[in-house]
C-alpha positions in Angstrom: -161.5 -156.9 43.3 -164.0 -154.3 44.0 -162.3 -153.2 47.1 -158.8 -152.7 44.6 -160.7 -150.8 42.0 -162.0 -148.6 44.3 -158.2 -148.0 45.3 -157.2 -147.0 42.3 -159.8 -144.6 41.8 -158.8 -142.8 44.5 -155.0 -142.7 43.5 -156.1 -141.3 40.0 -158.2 -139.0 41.3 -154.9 -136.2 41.1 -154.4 -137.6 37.9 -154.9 -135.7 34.5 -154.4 -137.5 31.6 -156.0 -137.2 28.3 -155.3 -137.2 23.9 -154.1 -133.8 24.2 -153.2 -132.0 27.2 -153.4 -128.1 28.0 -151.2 -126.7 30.3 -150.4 -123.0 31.7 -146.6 -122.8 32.3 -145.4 -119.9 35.3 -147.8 -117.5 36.6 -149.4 -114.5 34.9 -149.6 -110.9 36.6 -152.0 -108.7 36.3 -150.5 -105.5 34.9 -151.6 -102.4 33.3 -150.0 -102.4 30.0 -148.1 -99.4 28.8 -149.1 -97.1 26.0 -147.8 -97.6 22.4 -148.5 -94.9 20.3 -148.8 -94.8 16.8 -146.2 -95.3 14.4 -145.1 -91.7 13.6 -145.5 -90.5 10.2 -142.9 -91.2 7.6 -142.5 -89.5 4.9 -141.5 -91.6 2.0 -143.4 -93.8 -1.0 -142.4 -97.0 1.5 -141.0 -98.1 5.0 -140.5 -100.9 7.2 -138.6 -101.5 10.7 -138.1 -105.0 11.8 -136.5 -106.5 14.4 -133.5 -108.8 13.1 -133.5 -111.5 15.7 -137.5 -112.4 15.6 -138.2 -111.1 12.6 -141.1 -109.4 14.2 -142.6 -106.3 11.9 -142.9 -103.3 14.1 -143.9 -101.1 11.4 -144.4 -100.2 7.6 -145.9 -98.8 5.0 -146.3 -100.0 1.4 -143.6 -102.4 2.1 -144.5 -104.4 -0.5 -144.6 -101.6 -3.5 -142.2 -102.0 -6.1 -139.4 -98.9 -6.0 -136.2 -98.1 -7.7 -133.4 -98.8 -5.7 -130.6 -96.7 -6.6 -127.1 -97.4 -4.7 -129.4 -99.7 -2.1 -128.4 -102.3 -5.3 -125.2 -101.8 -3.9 -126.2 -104.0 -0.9 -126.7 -107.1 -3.2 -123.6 -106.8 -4.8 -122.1 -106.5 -1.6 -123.9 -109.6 -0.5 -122.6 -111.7 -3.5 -119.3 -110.9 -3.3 -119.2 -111.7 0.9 -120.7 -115.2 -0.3 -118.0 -115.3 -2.9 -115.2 -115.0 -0.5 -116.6 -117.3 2.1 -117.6 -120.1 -0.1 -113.5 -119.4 -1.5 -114.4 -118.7 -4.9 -112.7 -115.4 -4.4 -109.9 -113.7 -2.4 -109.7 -110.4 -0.6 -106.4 -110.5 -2.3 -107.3 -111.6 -5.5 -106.0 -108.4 -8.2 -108.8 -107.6 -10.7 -107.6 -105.7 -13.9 -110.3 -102.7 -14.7 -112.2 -103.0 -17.9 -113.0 -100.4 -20.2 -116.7 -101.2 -18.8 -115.7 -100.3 -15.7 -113.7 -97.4 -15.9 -114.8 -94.4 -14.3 -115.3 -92.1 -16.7 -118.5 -93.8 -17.8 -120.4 -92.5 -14.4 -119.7 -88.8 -15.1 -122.5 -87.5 -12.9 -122.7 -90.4 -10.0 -120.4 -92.1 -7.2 -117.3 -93.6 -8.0 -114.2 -95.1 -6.9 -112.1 -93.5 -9.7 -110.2 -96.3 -10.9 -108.5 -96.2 -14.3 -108.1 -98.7 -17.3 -105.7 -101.5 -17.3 -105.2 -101.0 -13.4 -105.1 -103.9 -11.4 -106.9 -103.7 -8.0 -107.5 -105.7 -5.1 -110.7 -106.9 -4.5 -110.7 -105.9 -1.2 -110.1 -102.6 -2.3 -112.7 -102.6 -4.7 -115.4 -104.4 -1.8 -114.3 -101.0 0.3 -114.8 -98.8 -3.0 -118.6 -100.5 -3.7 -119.6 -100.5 0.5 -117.8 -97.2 1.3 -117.3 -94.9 -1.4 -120.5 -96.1 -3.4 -118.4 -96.9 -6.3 -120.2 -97.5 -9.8 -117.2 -98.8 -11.6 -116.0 -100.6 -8.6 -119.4 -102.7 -9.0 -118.5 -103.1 -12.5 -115.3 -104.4 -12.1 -116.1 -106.8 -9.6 -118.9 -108.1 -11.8 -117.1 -109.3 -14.4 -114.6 -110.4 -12.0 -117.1 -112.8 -10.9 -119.0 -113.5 -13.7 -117.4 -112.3 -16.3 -119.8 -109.8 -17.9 -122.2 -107.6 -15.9 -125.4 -109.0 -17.3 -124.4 -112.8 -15.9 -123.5 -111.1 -13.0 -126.9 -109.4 -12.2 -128.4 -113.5 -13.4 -126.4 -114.3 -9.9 -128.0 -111.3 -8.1 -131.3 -112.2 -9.4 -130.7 -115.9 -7.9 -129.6 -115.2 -4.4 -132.5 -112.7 -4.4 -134.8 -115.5 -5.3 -132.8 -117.9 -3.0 -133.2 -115.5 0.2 -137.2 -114.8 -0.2 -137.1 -111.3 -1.8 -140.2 -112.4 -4.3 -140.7 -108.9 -5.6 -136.9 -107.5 -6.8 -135.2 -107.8 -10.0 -132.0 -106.9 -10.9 -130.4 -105.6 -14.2 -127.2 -104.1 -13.0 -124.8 -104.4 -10.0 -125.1 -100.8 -9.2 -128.5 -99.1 -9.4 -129.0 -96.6 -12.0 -132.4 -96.2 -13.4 -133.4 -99.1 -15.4 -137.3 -100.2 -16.3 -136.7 -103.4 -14.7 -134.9 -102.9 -11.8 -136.8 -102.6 -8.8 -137.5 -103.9 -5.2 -139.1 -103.4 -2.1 -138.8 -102.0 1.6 -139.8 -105.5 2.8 -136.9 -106.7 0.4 -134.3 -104.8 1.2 -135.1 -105.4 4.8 -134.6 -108.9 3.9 -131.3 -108.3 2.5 -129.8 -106.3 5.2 -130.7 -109.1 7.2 -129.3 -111.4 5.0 -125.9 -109.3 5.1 -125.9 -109.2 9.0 -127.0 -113.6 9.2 -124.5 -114.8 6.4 -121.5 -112.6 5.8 -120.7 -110.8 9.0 -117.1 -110.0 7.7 -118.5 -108.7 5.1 -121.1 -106.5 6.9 -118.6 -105.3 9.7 -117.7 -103.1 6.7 -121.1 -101.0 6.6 -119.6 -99.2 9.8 -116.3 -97.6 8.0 -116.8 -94.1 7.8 -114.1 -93.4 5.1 -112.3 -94.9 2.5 -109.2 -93.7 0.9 -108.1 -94.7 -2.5 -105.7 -93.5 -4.9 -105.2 -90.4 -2.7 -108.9 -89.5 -2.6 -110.7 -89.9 0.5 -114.3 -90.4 0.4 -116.7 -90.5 3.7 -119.4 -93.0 4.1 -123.2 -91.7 3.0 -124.8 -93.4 5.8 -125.0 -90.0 8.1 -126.2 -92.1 11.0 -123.0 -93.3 11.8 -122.2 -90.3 13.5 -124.9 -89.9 15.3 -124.3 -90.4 18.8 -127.5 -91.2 20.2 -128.1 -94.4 18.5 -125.5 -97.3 17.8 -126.1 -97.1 14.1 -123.2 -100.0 12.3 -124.8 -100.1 8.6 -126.1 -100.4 6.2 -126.5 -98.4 2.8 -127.5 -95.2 1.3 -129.3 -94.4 -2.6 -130.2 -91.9 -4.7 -131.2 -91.3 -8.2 -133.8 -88.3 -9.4 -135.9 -91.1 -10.1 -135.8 -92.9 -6.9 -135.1 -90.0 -4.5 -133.4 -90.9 -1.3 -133.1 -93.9 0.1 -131.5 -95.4 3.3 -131.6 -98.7 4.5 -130.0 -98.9 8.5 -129.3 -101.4 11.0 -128.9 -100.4 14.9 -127.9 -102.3 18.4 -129.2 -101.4 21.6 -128.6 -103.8 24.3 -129.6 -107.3 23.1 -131.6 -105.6 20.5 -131.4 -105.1 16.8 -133.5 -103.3 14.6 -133.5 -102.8 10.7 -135.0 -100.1 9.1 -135.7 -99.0 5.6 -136.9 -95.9 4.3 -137.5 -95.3 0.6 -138.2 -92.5 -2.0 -137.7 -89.6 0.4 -137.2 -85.9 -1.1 -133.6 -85.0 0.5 -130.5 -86.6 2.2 -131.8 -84.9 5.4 -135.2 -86.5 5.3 -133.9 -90.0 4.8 -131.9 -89.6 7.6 -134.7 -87.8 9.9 -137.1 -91.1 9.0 -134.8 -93.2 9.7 -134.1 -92.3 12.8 -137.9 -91.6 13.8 -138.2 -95.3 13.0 -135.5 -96.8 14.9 -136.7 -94.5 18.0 -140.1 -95.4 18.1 -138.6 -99.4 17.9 -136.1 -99.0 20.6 -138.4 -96.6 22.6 -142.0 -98.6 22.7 -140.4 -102.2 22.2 -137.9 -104.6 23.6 -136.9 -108.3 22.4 -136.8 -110.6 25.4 -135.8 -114.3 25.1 -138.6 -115.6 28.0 -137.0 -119.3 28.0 -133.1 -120.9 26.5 -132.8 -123.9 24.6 -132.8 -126.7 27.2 -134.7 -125.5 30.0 -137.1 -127.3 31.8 -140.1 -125.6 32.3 -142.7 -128.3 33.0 -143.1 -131.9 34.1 -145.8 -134.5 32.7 -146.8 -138.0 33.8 -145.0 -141.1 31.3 -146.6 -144.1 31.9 -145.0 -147.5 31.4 -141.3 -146.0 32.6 -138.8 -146.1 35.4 -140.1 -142.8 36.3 -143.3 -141.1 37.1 -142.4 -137.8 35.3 -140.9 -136.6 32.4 -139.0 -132.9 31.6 -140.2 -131.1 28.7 -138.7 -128.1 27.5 -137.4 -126.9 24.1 -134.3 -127.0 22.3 -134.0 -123.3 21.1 -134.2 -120.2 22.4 -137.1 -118.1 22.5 -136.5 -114.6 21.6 -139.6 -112.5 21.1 -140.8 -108.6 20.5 -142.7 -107.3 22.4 -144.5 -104.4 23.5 -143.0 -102.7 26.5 -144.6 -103.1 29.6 -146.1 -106.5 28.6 -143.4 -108.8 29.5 -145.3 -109.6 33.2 -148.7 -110.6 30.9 -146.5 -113.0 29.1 -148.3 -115.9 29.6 -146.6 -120.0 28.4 -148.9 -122.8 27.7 -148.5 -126.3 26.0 -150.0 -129.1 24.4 -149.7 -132.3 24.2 -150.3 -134.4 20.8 -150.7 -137.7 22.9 -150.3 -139.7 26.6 -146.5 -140.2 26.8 -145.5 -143.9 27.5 -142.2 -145.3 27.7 -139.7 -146.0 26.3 -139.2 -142.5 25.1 -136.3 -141.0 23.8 -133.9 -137.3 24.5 -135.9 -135.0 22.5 -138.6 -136.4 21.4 -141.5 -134.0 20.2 -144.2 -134.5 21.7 -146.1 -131.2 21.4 -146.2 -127.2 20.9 -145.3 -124.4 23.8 -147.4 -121.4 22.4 -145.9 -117.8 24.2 -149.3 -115.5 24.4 -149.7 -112.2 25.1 -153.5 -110.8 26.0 -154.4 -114.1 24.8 -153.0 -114.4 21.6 -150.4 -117.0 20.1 -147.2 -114.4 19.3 -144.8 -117.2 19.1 -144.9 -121.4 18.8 -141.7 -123.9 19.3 -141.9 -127.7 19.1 -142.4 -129.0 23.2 -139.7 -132.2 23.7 -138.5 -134.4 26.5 -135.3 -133.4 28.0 -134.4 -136.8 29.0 -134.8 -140.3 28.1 -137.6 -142.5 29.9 -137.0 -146.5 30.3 -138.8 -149.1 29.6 -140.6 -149.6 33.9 -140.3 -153.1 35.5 -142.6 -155.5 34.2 -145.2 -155.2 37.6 -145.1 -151.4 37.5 -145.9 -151.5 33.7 -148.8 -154.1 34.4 -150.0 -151.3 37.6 -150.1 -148.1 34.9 -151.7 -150.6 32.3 -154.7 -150.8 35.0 -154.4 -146.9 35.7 -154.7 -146.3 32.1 -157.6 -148.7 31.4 -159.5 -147.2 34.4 -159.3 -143.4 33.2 -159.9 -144.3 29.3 
């Protein structure tokens, strides 16, 4: 008996097995990391760039102060309406008759679609007049179209706003002039674009139209950026009001990577635009979004006792995009941990700990660690054998 202990011992003795296990995934490289500068100054009352796949904050400033919102409003119209359509409570084709509320002549001095009394209009006109043209009476119309008054209306806004996270906006009106308690946030509107670009993309792909013609009046888009050729600028939405000042909320593509900015309270169309763009440079420029392992891959192997095999797969079972700082993707560094010894039988995707991705030895990202396979049940002498193994290391 002695002689068969001592056996053992030396067969676990390249054994590791314990409660929780710590493992480093892939090799590390020693590299010197690249310079990020500073954010560059913005100049406006509030800011933020995020990236729109991680949801990684590369920048901002008072992100969370309360702002008016002007024609930005515009965005959660918009976003109601392409919710509207999709859940087929509405049609593209549907004819809306114009209101007196909504007729044109009521927004003297501010962007409109110029539609008339007693008209009937499509709504995909009107979506095109509220995205394109900036349309106050087209928002109008199209609220009590859905709602049937404009106050019930800004009751739904107020709910998907509360439904997608945006904790400090309120809405009194589908299109954004001045009100006491209308407001939101850069963070918030951030949110929203994102919402626009995750939820509706029909309705988004709209955001890139530069002009809209209606009634024989053309009308370009606001958003300057779309014709700006050194970025791939496809949205989103421009504001202004004397009390807000100018406002732009953009979206850009570069490669596999998509960044939303927001830029509020600036003093001229030409500064929105020049912060904008600062901030989508300085993304593009000093970061990148790199997706290290996909859903399914098998990146490690662990001793299962108790099955028909020695080793078990683990991987994930979703991707793992992540932003990063350029220059840092050969420190990336992968480790896991186990929540307990893995014995058989154990099923296809079973979780049975965390992957943490670390950069400079920091957590920047954490996805549940599962098998990749299913484990039997082992015969009944080899489960006796690991019984022994396991008693002798515990």
């Amino acid at each position: 008996m002695k002689q068969i202990k001592m056996t053992l011992l030396k067969k676990l003795s390249k054994i590791v097995c314990s409660a929780a296990v710590i493992a480093t995934v892939g090799t590390s490289f020693s590299a010197t990391a690249q310079i990020i500068p500073s954010v560059p100054q913005i100049n406006a009352k509030g800011y933020y760039l995020v990236d729109f796949t991680t949801g990684k904050v590369i920048a901002q400033g008072d992100g969370d102060t309360k702002l008016a919102p002007a024609s930005l409003t515009k965005m959660m119209t918009s976003y109601v309406i392409g919710s509207e359509v999709k859940n087929g409570n509405i049609a593209l084709t549907d004819m809306v008759t114009v209101s007196e509320n909504a007729w044109a002549k009521n927004f003297p001095d501010s962007s409109k679609m110029f539609i008339e009394v007693g008209k009937e209009i499509s709504v995909e006109d009107l979506n095109r007049g509220i995205i394109i043209q900036s349309g106050n009476d087209a928002c109008v119309a199209m609220a009590e179209h859905i709602a049937g008054s404009e106050s019930a209306f800004a009751d739904l806004m107020n709910a998907h706003a509360k439904q997608l996270g945006m904790t400090n906006s309120h809405f009194i009106n589908s299109h954004g002039l001045d009100t006491n308690e209308h407001y939101t946030t850069p963070k918030d509107m951030a949110t929203l674009g994102a919402a626009l670009i995750r939820d509706v993309p029909e309705e988004y792909a709209l955001y890139a139209e530069k002009s809209f013609t209606f009634n024989g009046i053309k009308q370009f888009n606001r958003n300057s950026l779309l014709w700006d050729n050194s970025l791939n600028v496809d949205g989103i939405k421009t504001g202004h009001t004397s009390e807000a000042g100018y406002s732009l909320v953009t979206s850009a593509t570069k490669g596999d990577m998509r960044l939303i900015t927001v830029v509020m309270g600036t003093k001229s169309e030409r500064a929105r635009k020049v912060e904008s763009k600062k901030l989508l440079n300085y993304g593009f420029r000093f970061f990148e979004t790199i997706t290290p392992y996909k859903a399914g891959d098998s990146f490690a192997k662990q001793r299962i006792w108790m099955g028909d095999k020695e080793e078990v797969s683990l991987g994930i079972l979703q991707d793992t995009p992540i932003t990063i700082p350029r220059g840092q993707r050969k420190n990336l560094k992968a480790n896991f941990k186990l929540d307990t010894e893995l014995k058989a039988p154990i099923a296809k995707g079973t979780p049975v700990g965390t992957l943490f991705l670390q950069l400079e030895g920091e957590d920047i990202a954490q996805y549940p660690l599962v098998t990749l396979e299913e484990i039997e049940e082992g015969s009944f002498f080899s489960k006796v054998y690991d019984y022994l193994r396991l008693q002798l290391t515990n």
